[in-house]
C-alpha positions as CSV (number, residue, x, y, z in Angstrom):
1,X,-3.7,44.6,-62.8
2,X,-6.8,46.1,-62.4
3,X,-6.8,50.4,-62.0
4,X,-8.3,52.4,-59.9
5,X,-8.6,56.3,-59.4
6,X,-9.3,57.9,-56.5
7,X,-10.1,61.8,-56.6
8,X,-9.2,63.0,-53.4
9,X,-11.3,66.6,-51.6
10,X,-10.6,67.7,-48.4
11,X,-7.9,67.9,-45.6
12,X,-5.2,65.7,-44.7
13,X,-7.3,63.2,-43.1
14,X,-9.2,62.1,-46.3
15,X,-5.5,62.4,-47.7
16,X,-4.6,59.5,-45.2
17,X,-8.0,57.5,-45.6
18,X,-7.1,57.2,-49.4
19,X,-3.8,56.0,-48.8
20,X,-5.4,53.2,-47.0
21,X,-8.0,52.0,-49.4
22,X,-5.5,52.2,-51.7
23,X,-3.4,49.6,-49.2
24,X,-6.7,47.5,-49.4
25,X,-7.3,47.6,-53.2
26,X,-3.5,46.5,-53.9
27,X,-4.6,43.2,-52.5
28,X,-7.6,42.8,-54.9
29,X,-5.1,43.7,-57.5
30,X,-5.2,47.3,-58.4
31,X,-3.3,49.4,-59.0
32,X,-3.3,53.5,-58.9
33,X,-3.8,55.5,-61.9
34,X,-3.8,59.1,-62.1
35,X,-5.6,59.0,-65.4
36,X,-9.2,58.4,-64.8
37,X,-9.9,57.8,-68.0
38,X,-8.4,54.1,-68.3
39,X,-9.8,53.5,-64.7
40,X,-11.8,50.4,-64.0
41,X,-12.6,51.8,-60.3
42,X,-13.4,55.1,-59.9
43,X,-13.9,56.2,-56.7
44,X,-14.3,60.2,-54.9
45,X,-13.4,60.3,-51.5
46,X,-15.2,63.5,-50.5
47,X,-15.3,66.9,-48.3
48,X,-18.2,68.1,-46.6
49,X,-16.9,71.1,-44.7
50,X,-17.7,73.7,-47.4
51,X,-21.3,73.1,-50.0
52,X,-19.0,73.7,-53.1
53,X,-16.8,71.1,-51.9
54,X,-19.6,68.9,-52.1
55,X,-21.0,70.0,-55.2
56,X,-17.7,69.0,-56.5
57,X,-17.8,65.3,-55.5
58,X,-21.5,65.2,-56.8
59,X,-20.1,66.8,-60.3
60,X,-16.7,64.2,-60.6
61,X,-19.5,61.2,-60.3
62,X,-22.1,62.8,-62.6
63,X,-19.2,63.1,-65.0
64,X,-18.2,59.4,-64.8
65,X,-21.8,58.2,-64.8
66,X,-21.6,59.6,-68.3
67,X,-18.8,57.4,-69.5
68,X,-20.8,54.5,-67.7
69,X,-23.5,54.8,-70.1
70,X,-22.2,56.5,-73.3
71,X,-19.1,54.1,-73.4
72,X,-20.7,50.9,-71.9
73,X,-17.7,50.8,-69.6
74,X,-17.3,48.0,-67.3
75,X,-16.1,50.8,-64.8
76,X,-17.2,50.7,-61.1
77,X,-18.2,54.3,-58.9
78,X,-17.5,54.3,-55.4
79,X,-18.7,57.5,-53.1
80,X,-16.9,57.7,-50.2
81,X,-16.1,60.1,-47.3
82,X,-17.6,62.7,-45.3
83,X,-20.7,63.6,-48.0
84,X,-21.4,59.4,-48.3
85,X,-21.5,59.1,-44.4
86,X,-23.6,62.2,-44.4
87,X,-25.6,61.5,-47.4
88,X,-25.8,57.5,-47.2
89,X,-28.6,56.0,-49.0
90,X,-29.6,59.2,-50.8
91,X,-26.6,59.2,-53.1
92,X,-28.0,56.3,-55.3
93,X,-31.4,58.7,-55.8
94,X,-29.4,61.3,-57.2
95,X,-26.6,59.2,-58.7
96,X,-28.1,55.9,-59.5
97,X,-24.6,55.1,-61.3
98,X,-23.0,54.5,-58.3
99,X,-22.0,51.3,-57.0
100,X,-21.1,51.7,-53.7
101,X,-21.0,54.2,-51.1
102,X,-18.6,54.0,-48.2
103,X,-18.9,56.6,-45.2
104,X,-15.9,57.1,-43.0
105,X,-16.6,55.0,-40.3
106,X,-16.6,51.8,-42.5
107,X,-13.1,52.2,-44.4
108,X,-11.8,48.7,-43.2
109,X,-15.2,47.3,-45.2
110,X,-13.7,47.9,-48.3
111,X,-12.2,44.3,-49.2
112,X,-16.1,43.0,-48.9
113,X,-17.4,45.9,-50.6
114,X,-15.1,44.9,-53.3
115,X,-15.9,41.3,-53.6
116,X,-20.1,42.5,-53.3
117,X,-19.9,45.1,-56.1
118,X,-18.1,42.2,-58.7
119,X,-21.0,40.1,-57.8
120,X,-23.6,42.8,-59.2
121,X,-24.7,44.2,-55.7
122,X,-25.1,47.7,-54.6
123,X,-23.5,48.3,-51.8
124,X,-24.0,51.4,-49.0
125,X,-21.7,50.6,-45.8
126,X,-22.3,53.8,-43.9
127,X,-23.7,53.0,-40.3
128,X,-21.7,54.6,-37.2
129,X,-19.4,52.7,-35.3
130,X,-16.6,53.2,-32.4
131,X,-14.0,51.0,-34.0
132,X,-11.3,52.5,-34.7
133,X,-8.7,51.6,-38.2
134,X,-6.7,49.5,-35.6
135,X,-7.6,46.5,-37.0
136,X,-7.8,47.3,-40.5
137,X,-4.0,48.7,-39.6
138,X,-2.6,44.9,-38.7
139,X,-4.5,43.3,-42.2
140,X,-3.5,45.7,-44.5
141,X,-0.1,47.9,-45.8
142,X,-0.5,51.2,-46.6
143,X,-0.3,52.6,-50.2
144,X,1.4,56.1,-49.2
145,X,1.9,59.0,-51.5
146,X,5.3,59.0,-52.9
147,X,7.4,61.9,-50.7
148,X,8.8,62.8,-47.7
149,X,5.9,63.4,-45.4
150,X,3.6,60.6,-44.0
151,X,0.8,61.4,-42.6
152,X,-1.0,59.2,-39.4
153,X,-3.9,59.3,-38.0
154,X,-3.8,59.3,-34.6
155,X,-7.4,60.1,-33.7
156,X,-10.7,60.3,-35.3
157,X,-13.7,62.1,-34.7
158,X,-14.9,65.7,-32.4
159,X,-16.9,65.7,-29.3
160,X,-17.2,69.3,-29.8
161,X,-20.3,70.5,-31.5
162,X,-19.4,73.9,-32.8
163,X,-22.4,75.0,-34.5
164,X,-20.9,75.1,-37.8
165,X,-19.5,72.3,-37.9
166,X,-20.4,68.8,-40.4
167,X,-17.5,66.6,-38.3
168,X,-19.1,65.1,-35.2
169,X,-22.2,64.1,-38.0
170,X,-19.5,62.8,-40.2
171,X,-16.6,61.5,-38.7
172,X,-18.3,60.5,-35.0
173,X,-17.4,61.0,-31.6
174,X,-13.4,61.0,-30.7
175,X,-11.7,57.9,-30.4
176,X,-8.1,57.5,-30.3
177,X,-6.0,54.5,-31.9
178,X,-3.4,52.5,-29.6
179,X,-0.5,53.9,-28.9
180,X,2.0,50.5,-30.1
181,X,0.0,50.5,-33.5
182,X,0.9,54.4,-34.2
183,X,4.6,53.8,-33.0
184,X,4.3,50.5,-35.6
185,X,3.1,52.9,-37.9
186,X,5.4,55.0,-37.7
187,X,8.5,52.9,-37.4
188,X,7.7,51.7,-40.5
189,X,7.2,55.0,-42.9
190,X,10.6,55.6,-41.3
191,X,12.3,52.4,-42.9
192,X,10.7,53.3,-46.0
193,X,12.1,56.6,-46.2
194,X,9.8,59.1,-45.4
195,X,12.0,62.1,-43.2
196,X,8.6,63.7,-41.4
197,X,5.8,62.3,-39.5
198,X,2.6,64.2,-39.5
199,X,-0.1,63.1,-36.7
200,X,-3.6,63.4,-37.7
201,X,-6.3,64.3,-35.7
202,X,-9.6,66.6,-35.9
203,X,-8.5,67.5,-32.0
204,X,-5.1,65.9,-32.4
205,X,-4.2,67.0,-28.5
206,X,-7.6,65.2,-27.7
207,X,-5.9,62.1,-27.9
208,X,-5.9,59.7,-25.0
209,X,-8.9,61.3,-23.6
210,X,-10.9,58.1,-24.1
211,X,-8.5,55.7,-22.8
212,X,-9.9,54.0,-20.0
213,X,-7.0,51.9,-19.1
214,X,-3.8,53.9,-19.3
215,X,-3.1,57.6,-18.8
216,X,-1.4,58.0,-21.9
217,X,-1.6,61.5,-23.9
218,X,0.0,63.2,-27.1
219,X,2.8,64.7,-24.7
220,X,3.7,60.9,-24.0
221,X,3.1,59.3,-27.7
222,X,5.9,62.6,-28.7
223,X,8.0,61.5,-26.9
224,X,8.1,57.9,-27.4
225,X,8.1,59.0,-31.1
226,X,10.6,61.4,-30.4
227,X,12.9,58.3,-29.1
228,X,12.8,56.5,-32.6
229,X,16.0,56.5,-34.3
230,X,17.1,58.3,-37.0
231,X,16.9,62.2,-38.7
232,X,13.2,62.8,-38.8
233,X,10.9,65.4,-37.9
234,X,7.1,65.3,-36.2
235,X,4.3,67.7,-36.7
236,X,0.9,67.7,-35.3
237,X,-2.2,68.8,-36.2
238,X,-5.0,70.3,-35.4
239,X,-4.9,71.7,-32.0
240,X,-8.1,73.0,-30.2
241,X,-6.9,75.9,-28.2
242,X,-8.1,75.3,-24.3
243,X,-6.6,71.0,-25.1
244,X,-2.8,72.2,-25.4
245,X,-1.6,71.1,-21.9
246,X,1.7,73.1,-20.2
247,X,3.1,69.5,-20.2
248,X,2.3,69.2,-23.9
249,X,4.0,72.5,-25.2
250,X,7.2,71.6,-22.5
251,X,7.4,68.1,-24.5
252,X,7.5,70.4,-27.7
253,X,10.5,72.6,-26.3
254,X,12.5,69.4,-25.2
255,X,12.0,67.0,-28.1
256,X,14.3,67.6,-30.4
257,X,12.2,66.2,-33.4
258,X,9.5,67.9,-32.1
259,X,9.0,70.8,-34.7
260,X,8.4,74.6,-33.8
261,X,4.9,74.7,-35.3
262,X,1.3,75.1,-34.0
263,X,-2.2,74.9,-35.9
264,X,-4.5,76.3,-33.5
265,X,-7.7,77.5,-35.3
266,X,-9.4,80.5,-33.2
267,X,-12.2,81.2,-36.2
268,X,-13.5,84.2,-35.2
269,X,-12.0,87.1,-32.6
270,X,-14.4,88.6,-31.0
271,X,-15.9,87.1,-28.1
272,X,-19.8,86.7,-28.4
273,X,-19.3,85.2,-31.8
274,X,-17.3,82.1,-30.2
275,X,-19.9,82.0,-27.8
276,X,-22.4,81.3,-30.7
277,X,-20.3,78.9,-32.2
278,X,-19.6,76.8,-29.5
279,X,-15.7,77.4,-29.1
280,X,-15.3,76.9,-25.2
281,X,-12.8,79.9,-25.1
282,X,-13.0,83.4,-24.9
283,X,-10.8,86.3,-27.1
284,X,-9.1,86.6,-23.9
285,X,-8.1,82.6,-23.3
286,X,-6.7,82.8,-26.9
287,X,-4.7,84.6,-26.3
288,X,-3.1,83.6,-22.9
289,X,-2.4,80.3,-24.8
290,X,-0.4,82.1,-27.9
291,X,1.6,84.2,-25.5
292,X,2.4,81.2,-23.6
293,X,3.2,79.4,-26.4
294,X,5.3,82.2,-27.9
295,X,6.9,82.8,-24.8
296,X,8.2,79.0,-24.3
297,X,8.8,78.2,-28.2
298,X,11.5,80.3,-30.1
299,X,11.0,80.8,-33.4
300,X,7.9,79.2,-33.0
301,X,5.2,79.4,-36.2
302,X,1.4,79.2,-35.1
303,X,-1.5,79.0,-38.0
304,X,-5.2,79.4,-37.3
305,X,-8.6,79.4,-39.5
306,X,-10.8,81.9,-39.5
307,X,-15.0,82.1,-40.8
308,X,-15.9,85.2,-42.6
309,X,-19.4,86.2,-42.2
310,X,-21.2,83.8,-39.5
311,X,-24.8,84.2,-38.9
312,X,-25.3,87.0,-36.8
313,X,-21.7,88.9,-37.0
314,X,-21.7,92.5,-37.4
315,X,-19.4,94.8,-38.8
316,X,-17.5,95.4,-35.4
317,X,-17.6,91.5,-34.6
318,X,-16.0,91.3,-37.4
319,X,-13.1,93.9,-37.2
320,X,-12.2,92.1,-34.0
321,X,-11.4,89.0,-36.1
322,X,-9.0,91.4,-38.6
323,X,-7.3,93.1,-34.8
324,X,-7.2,89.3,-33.1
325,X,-4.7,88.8,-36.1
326,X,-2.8,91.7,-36.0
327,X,-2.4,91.1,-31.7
328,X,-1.5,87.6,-31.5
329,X,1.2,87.9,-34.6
330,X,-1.0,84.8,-36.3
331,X,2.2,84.2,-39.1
332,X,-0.5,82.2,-41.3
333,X,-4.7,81.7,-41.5
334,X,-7.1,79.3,-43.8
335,X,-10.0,81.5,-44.6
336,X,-13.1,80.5,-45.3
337,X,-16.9,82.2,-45.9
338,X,-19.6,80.6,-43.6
339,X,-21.4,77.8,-45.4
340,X,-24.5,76.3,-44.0
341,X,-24.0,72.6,-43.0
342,X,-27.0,70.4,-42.8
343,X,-27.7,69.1,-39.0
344,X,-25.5,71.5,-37.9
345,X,-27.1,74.2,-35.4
346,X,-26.0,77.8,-37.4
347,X,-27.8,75.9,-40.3
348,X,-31.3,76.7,-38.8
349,X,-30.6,80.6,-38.3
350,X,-31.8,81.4,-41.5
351,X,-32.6,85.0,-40.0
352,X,-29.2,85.6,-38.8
353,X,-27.6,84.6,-42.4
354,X,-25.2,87.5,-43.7
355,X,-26.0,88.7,-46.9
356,X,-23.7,87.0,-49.9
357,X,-22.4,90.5,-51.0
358,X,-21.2,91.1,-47.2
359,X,-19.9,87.8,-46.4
360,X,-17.9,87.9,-49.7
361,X,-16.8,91.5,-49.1
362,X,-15.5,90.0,-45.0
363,X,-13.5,87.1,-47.2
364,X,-12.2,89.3,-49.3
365,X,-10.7,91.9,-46.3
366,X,-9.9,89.0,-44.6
367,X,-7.6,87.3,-46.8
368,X,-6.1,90.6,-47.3
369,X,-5.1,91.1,-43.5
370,X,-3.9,87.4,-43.9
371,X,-1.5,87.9,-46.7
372,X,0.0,91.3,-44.8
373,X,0.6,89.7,-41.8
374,X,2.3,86.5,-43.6
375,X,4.6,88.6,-45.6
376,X,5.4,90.6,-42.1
377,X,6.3,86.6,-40.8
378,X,8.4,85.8,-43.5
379,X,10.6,89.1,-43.7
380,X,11.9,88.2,-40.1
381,X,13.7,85.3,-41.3
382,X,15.5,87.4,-44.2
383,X,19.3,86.8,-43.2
384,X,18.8,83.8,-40.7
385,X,20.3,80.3,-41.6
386,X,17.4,78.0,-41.4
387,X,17.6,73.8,-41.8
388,X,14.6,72.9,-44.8
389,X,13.7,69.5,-45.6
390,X,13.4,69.5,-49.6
391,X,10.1,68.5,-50.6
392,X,10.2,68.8,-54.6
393,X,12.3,69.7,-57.5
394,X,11.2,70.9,-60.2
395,X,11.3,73.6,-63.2
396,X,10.1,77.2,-63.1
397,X,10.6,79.6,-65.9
398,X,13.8,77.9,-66.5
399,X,15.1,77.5,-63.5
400,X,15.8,74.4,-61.7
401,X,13.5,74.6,-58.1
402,X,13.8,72.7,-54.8
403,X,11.3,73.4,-52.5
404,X,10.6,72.5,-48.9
405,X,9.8,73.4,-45.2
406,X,11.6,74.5,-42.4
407,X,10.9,73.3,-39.0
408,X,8.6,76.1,-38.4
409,X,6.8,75.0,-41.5
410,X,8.0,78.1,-43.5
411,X,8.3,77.2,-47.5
412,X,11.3,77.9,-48.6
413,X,12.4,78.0,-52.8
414,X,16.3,77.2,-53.6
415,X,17.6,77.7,-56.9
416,X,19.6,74.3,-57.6
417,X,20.4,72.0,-60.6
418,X,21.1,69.2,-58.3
419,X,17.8,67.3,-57.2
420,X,17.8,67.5,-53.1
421,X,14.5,65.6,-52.6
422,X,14.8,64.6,-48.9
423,X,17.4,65.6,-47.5
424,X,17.8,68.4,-45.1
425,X,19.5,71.3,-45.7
426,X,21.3,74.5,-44.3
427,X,19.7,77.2,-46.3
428,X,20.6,81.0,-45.7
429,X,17.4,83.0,-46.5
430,X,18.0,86.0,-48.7
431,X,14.6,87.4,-49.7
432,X,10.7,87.2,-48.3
433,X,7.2,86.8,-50.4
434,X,4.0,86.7,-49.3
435,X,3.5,83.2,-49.8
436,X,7.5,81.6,-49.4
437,X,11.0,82.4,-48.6
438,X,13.5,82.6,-51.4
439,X,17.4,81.2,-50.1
440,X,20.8,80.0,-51.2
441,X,22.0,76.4,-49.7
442,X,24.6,77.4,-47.4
């Protein structure tokens, strides 16, 4: 067998296109390594939401051009992801090591890709299409992480436009797989273990939207899902605000698999700043939805994402984000400093940049706010029995750890020498920290 490493940037659907091409490549006999170093096929699947995540990709292939030359390795390079459908034929200028790069609209041309490279080609397989993985899903198995979550893709792409945003350039317009493949998919992670189904989407509530022969919309594909048998649990993610339906929310509430959890990035509160970044929703719509969903949910858990220091944002703009926080009870955030993105709109208002010193100084409150207002989430559940699914076991200063998640995606840390990896259990919750719940199995 053959090896190949994969290093893997970005969220979870990069996570999930790996998993695929490693599906792929286990047919052309290799297998994963997590040493890149005895590698034959090293490949970056990369990020292009933030320029250091970028700069990272460019500086794993730079090293690995290295060993290409200085060892006279036999090793192959393969740049894929966001940055190689961005970037496309430009990678080989500034990394002429390379021997193929695969955007993320071309993932099912891997297999030929393969077979092209062995014969001495370079290879760039980046042009936009509006297939879907469907048929790549009924060729090949999937080469999942080893654990109890599996994540599925249920929809690919944005028809939004926010100004500061790379995906529409990267990942194309929205199109949503079949329902009967997802179910397929899903039926089968089930069988092999995994206890948690996560659905995938950049505007996972989007989905259906481009159907033209069936009505047929997340509410309905959770509770199909929901209908499966077995213990399991089902997440999705990530919600844009004005797409989660009354109906959608209700399915939540009455599917008992259905977890109490709710990604719904706002990325700025104040008003005129949302305007300028495209968000079709107002300070005010934001927070109708979060009341409503608070109001129908118990217990619920709802995340956003926030941008520090987007062109144009004063002081006060930006003290509305730190208030929208503190209003709407937000239990967790991601953070993030703007980043110009090339194509993207907020790119070309050079005038309107923030100075570094001020847009780091807006991170640096704002991650603050976010780790007072997660500690304030988590000390709620001091005392309350809660059911976790156990993720991991491992050893901390000693100490024999399993960690996992509740249904309302709270971490939780037992102290246990018995190994508890996927099962759930009742866990009474005895102390809060910023960042997890400590608790004793009950």
């Amino acid at each position: 067998m053959k090896k190949v490493y994969i290093d893997t940037m970005g969220c979870q659907m990069n996570k999930s296109d790996t998993e695929r091409m490693l599906g792929m490549l286990s047919h052309f006999d290799y297998e994963e390594t997590k040493i890149p170093e005895e590698a034959d096929l090293l490949m970056v699947n990369t990020c292009s939401i933030r320029q250091l995540s970028e700069d990272k990709s460019f500086s794993a292939v730079g090293t690995w051009g290295k060993w290409k030359k200085e060892l006279k390795k036999n090793i192959k390079i393969g740049f894929c992801g966001c940055v190689a459908q961005q970037k496309a034929e430009e990678i080989f200028k500034r990394a002429p090591y390379v021997d193929f790069v695969l955007g993320t609209h071309k993932i099912y041309a891997l297999p030929e890709i393969i077979k092209r490279i062995n014969n001495g080609e370079k290879v760039c397989e980046c042009a936009e299409t509006n297939k879907t993985e469907d048929d790549l899903a009924k060729n090949y198995e999937i080469e999942r992480v080893k654990g109890v979550n599996a994540w599925i893709p249920i929809t690919e792409g944005c028809n939004n436009f926010c100004t500061y945003c790379i995906v529409p350039y990267t990942r194309g317009r929205e199109r949503s797989r079949q329902p009967e493949l997802i179910i397929k998919e899903a039926k089968d992670a089930l069988l092999s273990g995994y206890k948690e189904i996560t659905l995938l989407g950049q505007n996972v509530d989007s989905y259906g939207k481009d159907f033209k022969d069936k009505n047929y919309r997340l509410a309905q594909l959770l509770r199909d899902l929901n209908a499966l048998e077995g213990n399991f649990r089902i997440r999705f993610v990530t919600s844009y605000p004005t797409d989660i339906t009354d109906e959608l929310i209700k399915t939540a509430v009455e599917s008992d698999k259905v977890c109490e959890y709710f990604h719904i990035p706002m990325q700025s509160g104040s008003t005129p700043v949302l305007k300028a970044m495209n968000r079709r929703y107002t300070r005010e719509e934001y927070a109708k939805i979060v009341r409503k969903i608070r109001d129908m949910v118990p217990d619920v858990t709802i995340t956003s994402d926030f941008i520090a220091g987007f062109p144009g944002e004063t002081e006060e703009q930006f003290r509305e984000t730190l208030t929208a926080i503190d209003e709407f009870e937000l239990d967790y955030c991601n953070v993030a400093a703007y980043s110009p993105r090339e194509k993207t709109v907020a790119a070309k208002w050079v005038d309107k940049f923030i100075p570094e010193d001020v847009k780091d100084e807006r991170f640096q409150r704002l991650n603050k706010k976010i780790q007072e207002n997660c500690l304030k989430s988590n000390k709620k559940y001091v005392g309350h029995e809660m059911e976790v699914l156990i993720e991991n076991f491992y050893e901390h200063k000693g100490k024999m750890i399993n960690t996992g998640k509740t249904r309302n995606f709270k971490t939780v840390h037992i102290e246990s020498d018995m190994d508890l990896t996927g099962q759930f259990v009742n866990v009474k919750i005895t102390e809060a920290k910023t960042w997890y719940l400590k608790g004793i199995q009950s």
